[in-house]
C-alpha positions in Angstrom: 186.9 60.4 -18.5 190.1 58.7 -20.2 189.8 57.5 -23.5 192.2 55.8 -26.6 192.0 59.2 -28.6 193.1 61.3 -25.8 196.6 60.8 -26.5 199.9 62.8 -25.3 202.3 63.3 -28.2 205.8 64.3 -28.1 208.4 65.3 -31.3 211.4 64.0 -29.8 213.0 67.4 -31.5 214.3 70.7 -31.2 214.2 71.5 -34.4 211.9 74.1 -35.2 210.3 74.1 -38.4 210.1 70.3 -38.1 207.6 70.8 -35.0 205.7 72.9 -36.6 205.3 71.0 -39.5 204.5 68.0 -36.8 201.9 70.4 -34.9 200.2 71.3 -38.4 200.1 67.9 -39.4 198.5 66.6 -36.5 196.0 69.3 -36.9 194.5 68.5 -40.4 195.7 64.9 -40.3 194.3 63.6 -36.3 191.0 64.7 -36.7 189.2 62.8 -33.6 189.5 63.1 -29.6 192.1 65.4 -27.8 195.8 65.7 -28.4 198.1 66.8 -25.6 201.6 68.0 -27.0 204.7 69.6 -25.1 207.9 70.1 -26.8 211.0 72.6 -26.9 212.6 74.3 -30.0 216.0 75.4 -29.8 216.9 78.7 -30.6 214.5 80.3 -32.8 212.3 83.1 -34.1 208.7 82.0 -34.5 207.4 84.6 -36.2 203.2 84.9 -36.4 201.2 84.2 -39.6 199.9 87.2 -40.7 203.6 89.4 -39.6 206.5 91.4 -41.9 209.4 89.0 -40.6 212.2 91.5 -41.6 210.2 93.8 -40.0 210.5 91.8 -36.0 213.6 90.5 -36.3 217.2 92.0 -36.1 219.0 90.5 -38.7 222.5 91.2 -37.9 221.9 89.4 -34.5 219.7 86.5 -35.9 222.6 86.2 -38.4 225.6 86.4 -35.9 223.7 84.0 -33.1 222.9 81.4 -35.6 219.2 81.9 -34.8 216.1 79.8 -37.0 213.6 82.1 -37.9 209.9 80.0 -38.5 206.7 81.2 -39.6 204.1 79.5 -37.5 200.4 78.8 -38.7 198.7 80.5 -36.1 198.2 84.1 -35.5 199.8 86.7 -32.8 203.4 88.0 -31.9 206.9 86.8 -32.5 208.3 84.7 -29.8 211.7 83.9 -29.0 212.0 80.2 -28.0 215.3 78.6 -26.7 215.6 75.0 -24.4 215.0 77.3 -21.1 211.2 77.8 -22.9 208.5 75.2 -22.8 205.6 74.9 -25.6 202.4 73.6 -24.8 199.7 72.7 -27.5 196.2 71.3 -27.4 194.4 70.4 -30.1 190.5 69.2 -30.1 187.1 70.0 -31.2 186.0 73.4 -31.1 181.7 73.5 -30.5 181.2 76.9 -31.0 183.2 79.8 -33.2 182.5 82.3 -30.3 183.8 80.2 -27.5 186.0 81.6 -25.3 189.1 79.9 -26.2 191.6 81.7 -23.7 189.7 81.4 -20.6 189.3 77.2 -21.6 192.5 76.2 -22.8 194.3 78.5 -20.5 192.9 77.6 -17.5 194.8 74.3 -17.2 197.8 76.1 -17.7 197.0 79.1 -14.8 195.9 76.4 -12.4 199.1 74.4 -12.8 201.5 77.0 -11.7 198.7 78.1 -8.9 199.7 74.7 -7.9 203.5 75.7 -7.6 202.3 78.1 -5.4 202.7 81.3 -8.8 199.8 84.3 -8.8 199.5 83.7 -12.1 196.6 84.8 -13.9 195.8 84.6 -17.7 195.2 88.5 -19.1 194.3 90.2 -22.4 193.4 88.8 -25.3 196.4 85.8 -24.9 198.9 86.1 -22.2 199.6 84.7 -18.8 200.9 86.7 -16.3 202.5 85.7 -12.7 203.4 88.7 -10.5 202.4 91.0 -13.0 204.9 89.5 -15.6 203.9 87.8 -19.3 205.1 84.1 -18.3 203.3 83.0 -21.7 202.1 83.9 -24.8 199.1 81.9 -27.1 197.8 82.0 -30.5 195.4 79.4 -31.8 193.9 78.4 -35.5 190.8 76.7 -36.5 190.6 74.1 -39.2 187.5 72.4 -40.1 186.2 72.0 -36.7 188.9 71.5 -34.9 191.3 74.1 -33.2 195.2 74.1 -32.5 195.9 76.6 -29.3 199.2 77.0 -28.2 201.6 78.9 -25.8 205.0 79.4 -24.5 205.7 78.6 -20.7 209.2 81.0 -20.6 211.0 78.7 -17.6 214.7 79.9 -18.1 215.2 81.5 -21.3 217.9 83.8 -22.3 216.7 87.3 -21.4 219.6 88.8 -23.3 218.8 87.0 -26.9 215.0 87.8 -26.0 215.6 91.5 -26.2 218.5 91.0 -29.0 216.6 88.8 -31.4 213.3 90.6 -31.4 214.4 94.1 -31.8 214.3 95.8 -34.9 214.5 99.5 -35.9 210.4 100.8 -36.8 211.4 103.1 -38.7 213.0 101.3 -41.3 209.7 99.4 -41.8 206.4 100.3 -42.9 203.7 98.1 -43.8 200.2 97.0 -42.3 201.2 93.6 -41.0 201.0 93.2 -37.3 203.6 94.3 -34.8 204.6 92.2 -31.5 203.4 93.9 -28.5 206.5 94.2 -26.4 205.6 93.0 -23.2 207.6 93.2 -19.8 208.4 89.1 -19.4 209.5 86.9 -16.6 210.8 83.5 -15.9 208.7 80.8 -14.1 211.9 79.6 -12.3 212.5 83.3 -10.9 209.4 83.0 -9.2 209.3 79.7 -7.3 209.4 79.1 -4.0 211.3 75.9 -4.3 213.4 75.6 -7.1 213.3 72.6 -9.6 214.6 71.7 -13.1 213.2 72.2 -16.5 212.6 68.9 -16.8 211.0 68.5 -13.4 208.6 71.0 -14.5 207.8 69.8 -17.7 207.1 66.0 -15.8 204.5 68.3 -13.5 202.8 70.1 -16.4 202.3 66.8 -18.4 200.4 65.1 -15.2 198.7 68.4 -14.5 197.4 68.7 -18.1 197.3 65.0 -18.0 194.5 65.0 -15.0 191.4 64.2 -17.4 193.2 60.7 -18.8 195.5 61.0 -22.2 197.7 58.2 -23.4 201.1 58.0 -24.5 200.9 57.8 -28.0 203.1 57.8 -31.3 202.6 58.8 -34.7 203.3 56.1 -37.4 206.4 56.0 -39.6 204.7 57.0 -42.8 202.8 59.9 -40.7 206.7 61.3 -39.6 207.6 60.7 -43.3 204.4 63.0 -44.3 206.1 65.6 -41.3 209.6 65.5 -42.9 207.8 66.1 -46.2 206.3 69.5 -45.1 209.3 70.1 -43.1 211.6 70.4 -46.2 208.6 71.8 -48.6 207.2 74.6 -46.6 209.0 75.0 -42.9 212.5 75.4 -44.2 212.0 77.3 -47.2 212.9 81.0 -47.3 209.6 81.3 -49.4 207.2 80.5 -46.2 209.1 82.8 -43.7 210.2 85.5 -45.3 208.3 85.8 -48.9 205.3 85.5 -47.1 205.2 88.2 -45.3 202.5 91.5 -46.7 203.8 93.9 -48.3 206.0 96.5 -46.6 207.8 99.4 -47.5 211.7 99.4 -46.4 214.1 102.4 -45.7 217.8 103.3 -44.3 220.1 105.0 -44.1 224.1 105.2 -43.0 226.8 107.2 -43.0 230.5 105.8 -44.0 233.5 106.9 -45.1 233.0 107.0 -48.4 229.7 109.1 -47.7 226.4 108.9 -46.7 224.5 106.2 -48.1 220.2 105.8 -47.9 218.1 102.8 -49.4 214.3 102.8 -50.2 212.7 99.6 -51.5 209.1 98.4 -51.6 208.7 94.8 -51.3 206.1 92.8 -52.6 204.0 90.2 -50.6 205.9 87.3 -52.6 209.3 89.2 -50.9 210.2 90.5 -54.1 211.6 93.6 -54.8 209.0 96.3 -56.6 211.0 99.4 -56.7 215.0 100.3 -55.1 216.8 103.6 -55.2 219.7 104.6 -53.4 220.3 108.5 -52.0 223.5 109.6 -50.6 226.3 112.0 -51.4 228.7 109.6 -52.3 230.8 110.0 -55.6 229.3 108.4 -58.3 230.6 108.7 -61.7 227.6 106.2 -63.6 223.7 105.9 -62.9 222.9 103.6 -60.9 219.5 103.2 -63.2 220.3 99.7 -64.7 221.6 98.3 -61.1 217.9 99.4 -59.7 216.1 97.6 -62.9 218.3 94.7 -62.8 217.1 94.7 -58.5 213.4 94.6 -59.6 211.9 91.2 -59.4 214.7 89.5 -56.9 214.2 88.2 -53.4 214.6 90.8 -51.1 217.3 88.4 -49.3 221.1 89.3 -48.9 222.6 86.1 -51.3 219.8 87.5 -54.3 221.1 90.9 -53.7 224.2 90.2 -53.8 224.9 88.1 -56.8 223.2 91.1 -58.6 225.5 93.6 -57.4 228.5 91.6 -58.7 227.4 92.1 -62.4 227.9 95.8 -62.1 230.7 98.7 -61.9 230.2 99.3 -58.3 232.6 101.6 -57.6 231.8 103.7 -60.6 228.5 103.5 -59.2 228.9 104.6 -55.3 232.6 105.7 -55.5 234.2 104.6 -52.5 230.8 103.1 -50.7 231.7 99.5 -50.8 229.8 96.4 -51.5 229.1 95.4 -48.6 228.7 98.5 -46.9 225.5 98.6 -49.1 224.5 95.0 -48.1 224.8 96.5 -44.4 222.3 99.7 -45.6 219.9 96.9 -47.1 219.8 93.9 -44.4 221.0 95.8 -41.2 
């Protein structure tokens, strides 16, 4: 039965770590009836809560593809998003801690495209499958009585920066954070028997989702201002997506011309450096001890690194192994 706090919000953004900020704010700040959210990031890492960013991402491509990488509030893989994916949120009260969130919140979604005529199914602990491949991915957070869940619908996204982004070597990381479960993917649009738009299909999965009576709705001016607040404070800070991650354990190693170069650093949960040394058979000349103490305590991000390198003899240090060819050994 319709009601004024079932409401349907949009972001009117593509911004990525502004809607997140707008889903989490919505969260702990709308804290009656059910909210009904759809909205697209442009290209972006969203990276799971509890997850070793550096550790699910390859950098070099990220870097070189101007790709945002987010840290989301909620739990599960990393997820490439792009403006061929959908996202789909629900937030509402949650009766009971053991409820079976999947099977109720995805439902609505596996019905949907069963309506477009797609043998899609919802499988494991938080996919959705249609012809056997992962169409959508979900994650969900509780907070104080109320639960966020929310997937992607992959419509027409870029299966080439899929596989690029999310790659990164395992054996340059080590820690106990949670790994992505690489799963064979799909795209809704490949699958249709008649084809239609994005936005076509984002019009039917707003009046399928829509069936039980939400509202168009807006959030106030000073409620975006709070948004834009945690946007700039938390969402866009290297601090949330990167310093956050647990603690890992980091290794590499390359072979140039001026010899063969390894790294080993342990990071700390606050992304700080613990402990560097470097390995290789390159022709030093000084010990590289006060470059590694100097290295203890900073970011474990490139610009930190960096800046300390340029206070020392570098090529006394790792004879013709240049600066940036040990950037390139640290942040492959």
């Amino acid at each position: 039965m319709q009601t004024e706090e079932n409401i349907f919000l949009t972001t009117d953004s593509t911004d990525p770590a502004y809607n997140l900020a707008f889903e989490e704010f919505v969260l702990t700040h709308r804290r009656t009836g059910d909210i009904l959210m759809l909205w697209q990031n442009d290209n972006a890492i969203i990276i799971g809560r509890n997850q070793n960013t550096a550790a699910e991402i390859n950098q070099s491509f990220v870097e070189a593809h101007a790709i945002r990488v987010v840290r989301r509030i909620t739990g599960g893989g990393a997820v490439y998003h792009d403006l061929g994916n959908l996202n789909y949120s629900f937030i509402t009260d949650l009766a009971h801690a053991n409820e079976l969130v999947l099977a109720r919140f995805a439902a609505p979604v596996v019905a949907a495209l069963r309506g477009l005529h797609l043998n899609a199914k919802a499988s494991g602990r938080n996919d959705i499958l249609v012809e056997g491949h992962k169409v959508s991915g979900t994650a969900q957070r509780i907070h104080l009585g109320r639960i966020l869940f929310h997937g992607t619908l992959l419509f027409d996204s870029n299966p080439d920066m899929i596989a690029g982004a999310l790659y990164a070597d395992p054996l340059k990381f080590s820690s106990r954070a949670s790994g992505s479960v690489k799963s064979r993917i799909g795209n809704i649009r490949h699958f249709l028997k008649e084809d239609m738009s994005l936005d076509a299909f984002r019009d039917y999965l707003k009046n399928c989702l829509s069936a039980d009576g939400y509202t168009d709705a807006a959030l106030t001016a000073e409620e975006l201002a709070e948004i834009s607040r945690l946007q700039r404070e938390k969402y866009d800070t290297w601090e949330w997506n990167y310093g956050t991650s647990p603690r890992y354990d980091f290794s590499n190693k390359l072979r140039f011309d001026g010899g063969i170069l390894e790294a080993r650093a342990a990071v700390a949960k606050g992304g700080e450096i613990e402990t560097i040394v470097f390995f290789g058979d390159f022709l030093a000349t000084e010990d590289l001890a006060p470059l590694t103490a100097a290295l203890q305590g900073v970011p474990f991000r490139r610009a930190e690194v960096s800046a300390v390198l340029d206070r020392f003899p570098l090529h006394a240090m790792f004879g013709q192994v240049t600066k940036d060819e040990i950037l390139q050994t640290l942040f492959p």
